[in-house]
C-alpha positions in Angstrom: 57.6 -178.0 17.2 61.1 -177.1 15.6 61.8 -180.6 15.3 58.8 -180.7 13.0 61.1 -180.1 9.1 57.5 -178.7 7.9 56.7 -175.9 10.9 60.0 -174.6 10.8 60.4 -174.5 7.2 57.5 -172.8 7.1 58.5 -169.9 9.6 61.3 -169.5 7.4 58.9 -169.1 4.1 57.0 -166.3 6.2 59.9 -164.1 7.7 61.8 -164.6 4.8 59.2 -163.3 2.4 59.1 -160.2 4.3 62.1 -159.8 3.9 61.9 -160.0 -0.1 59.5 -157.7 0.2 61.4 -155.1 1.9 64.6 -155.4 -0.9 62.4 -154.7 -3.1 60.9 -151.7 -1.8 64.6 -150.8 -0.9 65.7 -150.3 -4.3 62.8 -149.6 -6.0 64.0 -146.0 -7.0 67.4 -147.2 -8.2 66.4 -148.2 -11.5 64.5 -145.1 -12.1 67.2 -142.8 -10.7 67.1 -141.0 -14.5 63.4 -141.3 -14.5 63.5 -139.2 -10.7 65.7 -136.9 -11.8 63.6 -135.6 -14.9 60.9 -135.9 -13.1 61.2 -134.9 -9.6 63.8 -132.4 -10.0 66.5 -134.4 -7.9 69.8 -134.4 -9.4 72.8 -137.3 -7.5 73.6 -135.2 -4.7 70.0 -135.4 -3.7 69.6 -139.0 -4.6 72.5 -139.7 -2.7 70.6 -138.3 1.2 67.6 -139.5 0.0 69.3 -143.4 0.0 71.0 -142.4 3.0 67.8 -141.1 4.9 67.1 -145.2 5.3 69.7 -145.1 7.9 69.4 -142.4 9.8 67.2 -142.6 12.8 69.0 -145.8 13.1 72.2 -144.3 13.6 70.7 -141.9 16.0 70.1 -144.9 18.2 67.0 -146.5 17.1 68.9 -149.7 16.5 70.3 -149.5 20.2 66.5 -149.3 21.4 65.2 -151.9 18.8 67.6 -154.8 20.4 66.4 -154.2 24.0 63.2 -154.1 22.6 63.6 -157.5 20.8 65.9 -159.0 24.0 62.8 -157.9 26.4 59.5 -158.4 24.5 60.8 -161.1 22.4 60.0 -161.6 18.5 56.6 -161.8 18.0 56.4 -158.4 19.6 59.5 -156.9 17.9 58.3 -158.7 13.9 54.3 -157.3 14.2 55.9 -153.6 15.5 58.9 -153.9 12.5 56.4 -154.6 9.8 54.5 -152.1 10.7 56.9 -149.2 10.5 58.2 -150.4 7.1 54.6 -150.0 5.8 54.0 -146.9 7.6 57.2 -145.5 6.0 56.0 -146.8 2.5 52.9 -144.9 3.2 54.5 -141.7 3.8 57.2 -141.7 1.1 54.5 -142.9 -1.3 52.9 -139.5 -0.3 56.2 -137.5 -1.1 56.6 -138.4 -4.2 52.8 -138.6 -5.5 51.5 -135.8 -8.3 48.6 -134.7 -5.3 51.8 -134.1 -2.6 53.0 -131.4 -4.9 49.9 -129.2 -5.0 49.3 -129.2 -0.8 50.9 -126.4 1.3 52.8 -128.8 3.4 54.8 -129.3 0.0 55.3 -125.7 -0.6 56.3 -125.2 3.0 59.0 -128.1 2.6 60.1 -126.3 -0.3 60.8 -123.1 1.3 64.2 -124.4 3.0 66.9 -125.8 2.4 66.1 -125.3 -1.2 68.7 -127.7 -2.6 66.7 -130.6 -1.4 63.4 -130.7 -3.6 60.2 -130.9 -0.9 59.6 -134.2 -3.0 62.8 -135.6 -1.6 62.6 -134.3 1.9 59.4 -136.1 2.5 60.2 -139.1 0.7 63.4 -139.5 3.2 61.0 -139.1 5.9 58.9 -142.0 5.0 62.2 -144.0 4.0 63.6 -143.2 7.4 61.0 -144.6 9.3 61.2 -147.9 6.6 64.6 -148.0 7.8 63.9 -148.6 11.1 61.5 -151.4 10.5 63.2 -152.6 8.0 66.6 -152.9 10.0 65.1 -153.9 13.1 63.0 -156.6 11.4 66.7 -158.2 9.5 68.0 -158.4 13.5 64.6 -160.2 14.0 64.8 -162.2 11.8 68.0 -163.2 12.6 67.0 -164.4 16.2 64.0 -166.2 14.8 65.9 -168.3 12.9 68.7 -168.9 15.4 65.9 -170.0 17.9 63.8 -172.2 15.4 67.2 -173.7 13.6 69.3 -173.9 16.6 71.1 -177.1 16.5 70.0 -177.9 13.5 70.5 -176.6 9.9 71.0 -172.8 11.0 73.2 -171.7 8.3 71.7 -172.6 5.2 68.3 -171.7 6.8 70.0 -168.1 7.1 71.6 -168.8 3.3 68.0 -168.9 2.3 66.6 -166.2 4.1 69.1 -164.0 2.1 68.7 -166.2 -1.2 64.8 -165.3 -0.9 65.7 -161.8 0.2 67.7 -161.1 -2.7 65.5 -162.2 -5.0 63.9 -158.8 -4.4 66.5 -156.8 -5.9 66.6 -159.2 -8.8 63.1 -158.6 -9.6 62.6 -154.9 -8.4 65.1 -153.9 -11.3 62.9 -155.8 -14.1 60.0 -154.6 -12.4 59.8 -151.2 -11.1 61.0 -150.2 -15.3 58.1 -152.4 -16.0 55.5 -151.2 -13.9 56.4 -147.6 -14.9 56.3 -147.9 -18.5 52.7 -149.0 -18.1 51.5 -146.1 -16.3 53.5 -143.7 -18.8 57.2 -143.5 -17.0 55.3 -143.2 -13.2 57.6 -143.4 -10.4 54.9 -143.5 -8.2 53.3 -146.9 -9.7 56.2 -148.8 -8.9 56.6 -147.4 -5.5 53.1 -148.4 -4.7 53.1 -152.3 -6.1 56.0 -152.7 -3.6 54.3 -151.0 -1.0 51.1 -153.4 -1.1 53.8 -156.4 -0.7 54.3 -155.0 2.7 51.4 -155.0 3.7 51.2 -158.8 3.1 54.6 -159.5 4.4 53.1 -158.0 7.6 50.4 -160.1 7.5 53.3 -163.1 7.5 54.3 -161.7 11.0 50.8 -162.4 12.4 50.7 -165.4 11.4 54.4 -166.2 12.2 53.2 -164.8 16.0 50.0 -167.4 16.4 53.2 -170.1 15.0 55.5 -168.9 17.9 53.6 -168.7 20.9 52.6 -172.6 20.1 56.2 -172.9 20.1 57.0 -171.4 23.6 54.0 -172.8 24.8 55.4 -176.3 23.9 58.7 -175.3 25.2 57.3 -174.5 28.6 55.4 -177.7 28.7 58.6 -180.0 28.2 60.2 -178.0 30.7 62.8 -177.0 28.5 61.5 -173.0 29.2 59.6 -171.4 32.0 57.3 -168.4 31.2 59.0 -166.5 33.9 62.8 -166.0 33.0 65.4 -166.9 35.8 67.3 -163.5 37.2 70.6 -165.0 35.2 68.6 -165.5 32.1 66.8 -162.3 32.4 67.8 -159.3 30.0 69.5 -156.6 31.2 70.4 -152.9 29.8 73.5 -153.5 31.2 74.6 -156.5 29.6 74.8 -153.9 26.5 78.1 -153.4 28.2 79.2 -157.0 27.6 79.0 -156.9 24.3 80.4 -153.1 23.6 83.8 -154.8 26.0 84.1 -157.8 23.4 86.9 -157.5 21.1 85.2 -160.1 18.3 81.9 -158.1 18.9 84.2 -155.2 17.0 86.1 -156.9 14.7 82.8 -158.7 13.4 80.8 -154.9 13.4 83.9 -153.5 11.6 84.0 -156.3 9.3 80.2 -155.8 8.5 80.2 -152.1 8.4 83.0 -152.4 5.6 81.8 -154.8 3.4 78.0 -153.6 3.5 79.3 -150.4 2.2 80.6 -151.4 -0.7 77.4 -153.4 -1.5 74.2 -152.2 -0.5 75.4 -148.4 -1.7 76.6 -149.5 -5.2 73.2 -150.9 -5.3 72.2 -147.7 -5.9 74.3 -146.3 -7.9 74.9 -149.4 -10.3 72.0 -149.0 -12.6 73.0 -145.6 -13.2 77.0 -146.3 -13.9 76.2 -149.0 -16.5 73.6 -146.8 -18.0 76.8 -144.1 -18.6 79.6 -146.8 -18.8 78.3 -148.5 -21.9 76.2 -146.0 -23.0 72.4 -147.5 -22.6 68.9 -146.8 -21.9 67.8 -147.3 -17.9 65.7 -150.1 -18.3 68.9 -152.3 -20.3 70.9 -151.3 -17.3 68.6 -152.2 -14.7 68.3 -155.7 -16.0 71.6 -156.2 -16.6 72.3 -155.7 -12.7 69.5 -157.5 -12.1 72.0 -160.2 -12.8 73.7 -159.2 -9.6 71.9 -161.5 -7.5 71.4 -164.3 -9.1 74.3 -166.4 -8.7 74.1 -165.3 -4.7 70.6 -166.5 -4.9 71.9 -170.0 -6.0 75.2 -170.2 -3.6 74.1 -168.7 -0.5 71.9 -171.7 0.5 74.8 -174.2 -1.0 77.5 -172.3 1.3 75.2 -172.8 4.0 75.0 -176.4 3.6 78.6 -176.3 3.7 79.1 -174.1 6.8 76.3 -176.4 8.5 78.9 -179.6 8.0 82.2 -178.4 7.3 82.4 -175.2 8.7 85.1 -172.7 7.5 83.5 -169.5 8.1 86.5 -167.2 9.0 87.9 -168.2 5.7 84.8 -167.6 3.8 84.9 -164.1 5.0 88.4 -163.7 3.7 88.1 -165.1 0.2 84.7 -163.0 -0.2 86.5 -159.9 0.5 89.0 -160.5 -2.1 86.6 -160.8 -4.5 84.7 -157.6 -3.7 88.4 -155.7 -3.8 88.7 -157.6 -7.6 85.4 -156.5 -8.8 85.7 -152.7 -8.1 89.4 -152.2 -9.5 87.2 -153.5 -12.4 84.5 -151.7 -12.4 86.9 -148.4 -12.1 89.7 -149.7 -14.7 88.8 -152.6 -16.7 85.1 -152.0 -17.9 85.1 -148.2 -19.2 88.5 -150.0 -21.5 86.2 -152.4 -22.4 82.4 -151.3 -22.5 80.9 -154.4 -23.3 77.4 -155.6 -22.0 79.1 -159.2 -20.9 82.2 -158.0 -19.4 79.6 -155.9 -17.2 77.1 -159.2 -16.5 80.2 -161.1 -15.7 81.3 -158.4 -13.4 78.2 -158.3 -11.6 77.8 -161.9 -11.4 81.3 -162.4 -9.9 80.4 -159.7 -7.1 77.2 -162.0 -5.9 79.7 -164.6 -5.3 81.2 -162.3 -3.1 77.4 -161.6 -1.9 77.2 -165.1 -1.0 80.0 -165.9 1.1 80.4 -163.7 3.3 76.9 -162.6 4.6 76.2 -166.8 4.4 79.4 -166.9 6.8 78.7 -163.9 8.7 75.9 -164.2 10.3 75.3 -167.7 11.6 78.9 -167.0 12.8 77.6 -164.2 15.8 75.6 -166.9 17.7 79.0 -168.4 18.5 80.9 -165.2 20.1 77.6 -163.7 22.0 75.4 -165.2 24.5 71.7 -165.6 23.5 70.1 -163.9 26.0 71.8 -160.8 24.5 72.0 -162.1 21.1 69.1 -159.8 19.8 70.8 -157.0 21.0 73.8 -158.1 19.7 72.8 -158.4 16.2 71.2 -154.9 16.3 74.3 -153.3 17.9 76.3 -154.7 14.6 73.1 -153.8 12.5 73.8 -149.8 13.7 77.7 -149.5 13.3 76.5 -151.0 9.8 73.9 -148.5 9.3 76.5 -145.4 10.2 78.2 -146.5 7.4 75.1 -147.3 5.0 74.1 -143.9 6.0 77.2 -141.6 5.4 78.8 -143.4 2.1 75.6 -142.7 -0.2 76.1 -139.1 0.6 80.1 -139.5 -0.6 79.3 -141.0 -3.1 76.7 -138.6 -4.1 78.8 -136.1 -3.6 82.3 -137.5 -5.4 80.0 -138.3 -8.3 78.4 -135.0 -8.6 82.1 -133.7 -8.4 84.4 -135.9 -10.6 81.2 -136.5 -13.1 82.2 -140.2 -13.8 82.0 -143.3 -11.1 85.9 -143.9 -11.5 86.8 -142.5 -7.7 83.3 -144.5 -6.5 84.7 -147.3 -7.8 88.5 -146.9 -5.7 86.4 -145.6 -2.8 84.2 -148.9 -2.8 87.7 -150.9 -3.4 89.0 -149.7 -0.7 86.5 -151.0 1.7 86.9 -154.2 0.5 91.0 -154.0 1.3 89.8 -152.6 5.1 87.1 -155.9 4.7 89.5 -158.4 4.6 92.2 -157.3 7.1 89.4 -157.2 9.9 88.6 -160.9 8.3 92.5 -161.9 8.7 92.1 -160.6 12.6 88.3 -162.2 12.8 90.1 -165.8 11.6 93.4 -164.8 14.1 91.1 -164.0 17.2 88.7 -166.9 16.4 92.2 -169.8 16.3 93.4 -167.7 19.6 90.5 -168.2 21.6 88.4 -170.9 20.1 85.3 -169.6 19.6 84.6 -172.2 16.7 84.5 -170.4 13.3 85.6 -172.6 11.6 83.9 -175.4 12.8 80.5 -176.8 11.9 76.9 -176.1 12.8 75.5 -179.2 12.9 75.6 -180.5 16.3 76.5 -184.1 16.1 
């Protein structure tokens, strides 16, 4: 059925707009951070737990479970049960921050400790730490799915397009969610709840994404090419975890990951709010001048992965990206508040999508190469939670450094200096990968 262009183009439309939904309700909240904070109460400190709430069940070893979960019941099972915990999250934090939340005892109860995080905030995290964990689980997922349907054929730029499509949801949150709440006289609750109803359709993608794959496996099984019953050798084990903890490139790939993401995904959620004091604008200007940030990922991922697919060049990729991210930061911390212009700010933030594109476009099509597949689920949510330690701890610093210093200038060095740690794990990914020849550099396409 994979051989079909159509069918598995079209798997890649449904998982991939669930994914587009989930960025969006991701960073719905960052371009109203001002907006929360006159209105909720919740000053950057608070903002800062509240972003790192996504994470933290997942750091507590939800991811672990997740990739047994997806190496033993497979992704049908693992997508339907993702999905649903990202809209049962939305549900909740939708709740938290509603006008009827704040009138109900369970409110005033939350209120009544730990005073320094509003009752708004508190329940909010709740709902975005069980989003999290769906959303998390379902990127591993995803990841799998498109190894399976792609394998052998154009995996990397169908993964460059996943994230293309994905990140087309932070593009259009930040025009949006400013949008949507000037309509419904500066609600952050309107916006919160458009992006919810997206997940409830992307979870409707999953179902039909399940009737897609179990035609798949069913015509696998018929050509002989699967069995229903797994051999012993092929079977899963909890055990195998231990193979992949033992491998050296399974750390230097994590490390690599945990790095970089943390000098992306928490900007994110700052960034609105450090052009809005940088060059001295409204919220809504600011959000849609990040919005930018995107954009020219959105264009190069899927080109990269063309490239990757024929050429190869991966480990390099991952080098020159970090670079860039190291570049961009020194910039943001030196050369911007010299110069507070709205295009030196665009340009900026374009420049850092470039660095968006290469390395997650080299990144992850690169893991099916060093891990076996039986174990490659596991494998990819294993790197997903020494990513998410990171996600989760480096909002709260920066929360916390910005609440302290009152300006983003030691963010900005902070976030620079994961990009430095970034690219020496790259220079030891592209050393390990020559030593041993795991093929990093080489190709996709299987000629």
């Amino acid at each position: 059925m994979n051989d079909n262009p159509i069918a598995r183009w079209s798997v890649l439309a449904l998982v991939a707009l669930m994914m587009f939904f989930a960025y969006m309700f991701v960073d719905v909240m960052s371009p109203l951070k001002s907006l929360v904070e006159s209105n909720l109460g919740w000053d950057s400190g608070v903002f800062g737990k509240y972003a790192a709430s996504e994470y933290i069940l997942n750091v507590c070893g939800f991811l672990i479970i997740a990739g047994v979960i997806l190496d033993k019941l497979g992704v049908r099972f693992s997508g339907i049960l993702s999905a649903g915990l990202m809209v049962l999250g939305a549900g909740i934090k939708f709740i938290g921050i509603s006008d009827w939340f704040q009138t109900t005892a369970l409110c005033q109860w939350l209120g009544s400790w730990w005073v320094e995080m509003p009752a708004s905030a508190k329940m909010a995290s709740l709902g975005f730490m069980i989003f999290g964990c769906g959303c998390e689980m379902e990127g591993t997922n995803v990841s799998k799915i498109l190894a399976k349907w792609f394998k052998g054929k154009e995996m990397a730029l169908a993964m460059g397009l996943e994230m293309a499509i994905a990140r087309l949801g932070v593009f259009g949150v930040m025009w949006i969610a400013p949008i949507i709440s000037n309509k419904f006289d500066a609600s952050v609750v309107a916006p919160l709840g458009f992006c919810g109803a997206l997940l409830v359709i992307g979870l409707l993608n999953f179902v039909i994404f399940a009737v897609l794959d179990r035609k798949f496996d069913d015509q696998l099984i018929e050509a002989g090419l699967a069995t229903e019953e797994k051999s012993p050798e092929d079977e899963f084990h909890v055990s195998d975890l231990g193979a992949i903890f033992k491998s050296k490139m399974f750390w230097i790939v994590a490390l690599l990951c945990v790095l970089y993401y943390s000098a992306i995904f928490p900007f994110q959620r700052y960034a609105p709010n450090l052009l809005e004091e940088t060059l001295n604008i409204d919220a809504a200007l600011a959000a849609k001048l990040f919005s930018c940030f995107p954009i020219l990922a959105m264009v190069l991922t899927p080109i990269l992965g063309i490239f990757l697919d024929h050429k190869g060049k991966g480990a390099s990729m991952l080098m020159i990206g970090s670079l860039i991210m190291i570049a961009c930061h020194l910039s943001f911390a030196f050369l911007l508040p010299a110069v507070p212009q709205k295009w030196l700010a665009v340009t900026l933030i374009v420049i850092l999508g470039v660095s968006f594109s290469l390395v997650p476009a080299a990144l992850w099509p690169s893991v099916p190469k060093i891990i076996d597949e039986k174990i490659l689920g596991s494998a990819y949510c294993l790197i997903f939670w020494v990513q998410n330690i990171g996600l989760c701890l480096v909002p709260m610093l920066i929360g916390s450094l910005r609440n302290n210093t009152g300006s983003y200038f030691v963010p900005s060095l902070v976030f620079s200096c994961f990009g430095v740690l970034a690219f020496i794990f790259s220079i030891l990914l592209k050393r390990e990968d020559k030593k041993k020849g795991y093929g990093l550099e080489l190709p996709n396409i299987q000629k």
